[in-house]
C-alpha positions, -999 to +999 in steps of 0.1 A: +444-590+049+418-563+064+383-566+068+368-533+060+334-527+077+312-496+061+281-478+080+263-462+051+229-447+046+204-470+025+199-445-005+237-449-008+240-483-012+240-487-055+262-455-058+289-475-031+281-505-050+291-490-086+323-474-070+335-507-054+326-526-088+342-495-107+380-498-084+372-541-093+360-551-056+330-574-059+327-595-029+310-580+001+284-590+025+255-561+031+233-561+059+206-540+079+218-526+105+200-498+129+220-475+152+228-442+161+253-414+165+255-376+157+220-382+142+207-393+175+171-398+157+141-383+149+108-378+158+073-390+143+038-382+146+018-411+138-021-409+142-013-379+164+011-394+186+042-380+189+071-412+183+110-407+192+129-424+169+162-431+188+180-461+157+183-450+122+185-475+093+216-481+078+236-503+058+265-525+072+293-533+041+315-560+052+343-565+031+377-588+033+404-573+011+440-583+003+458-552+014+468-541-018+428-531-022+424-514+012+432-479+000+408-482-033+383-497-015+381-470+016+382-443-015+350-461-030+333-466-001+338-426+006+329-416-028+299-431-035+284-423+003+298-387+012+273-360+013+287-339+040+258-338+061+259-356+092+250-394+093+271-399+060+283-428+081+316-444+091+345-470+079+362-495+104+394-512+090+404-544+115+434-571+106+418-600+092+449-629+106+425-658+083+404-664+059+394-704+044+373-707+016+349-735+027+346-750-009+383-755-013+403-748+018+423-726+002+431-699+031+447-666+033+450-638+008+439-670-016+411-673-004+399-636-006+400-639-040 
């Protein structure tokens, strides 16, 4: 079992989602997330005032896979967020040792689903 975590860009996020639900990955948690890397922010003028904006918004994907589904999940995640401009993002893939599903108990690759 892995647990795939994905830093996307928000106008991303359906085209990711209807790759996942095209290579059949459904589950996944999103969140907000705000960070920074190659980007290293912008800069705003509000009412004439000159604002650094050091964290970008992103998207955080968090997703436990079996490990047959790693590689088609990775390949999603990559086709429906590439751009090729920097900030595209970046994929984390971790060991996942458990996983219980609360409702039943089941655990392991089970419980994935």
């Amino acid at each position: 079992m892995k647990l795939i975590i994905a830093m996307i860009q928000p106008h991303k996020l359906p085209d990711v989602k209807k790759e996942l639900y095209d290579a059949e990955v459904y589950k996944m948690t999103v969140t907000n997330a705000l960070g920074c890397g190659q980007q290293k922010g912008y800069t705003e003028t509000y009412r004439g005032v000159i604002h650094e904006v050091n964290l970008v918004k992103k998207i955080r994907l968090d997703i436990a896979v079996n490990e047959d589904f790693v590689n088609p999940t990775i390949d999603a995640i990559i086709k429906g967020s590439k751009t090729g401009k920097i900030g595209d993002g970046k994929i984390f893939v971790m060991d996942l040792p458990e996983c219980i599903r609360i409702r039943t108990g089941e655990r392991g690759g089970k419980a994935i689903g």
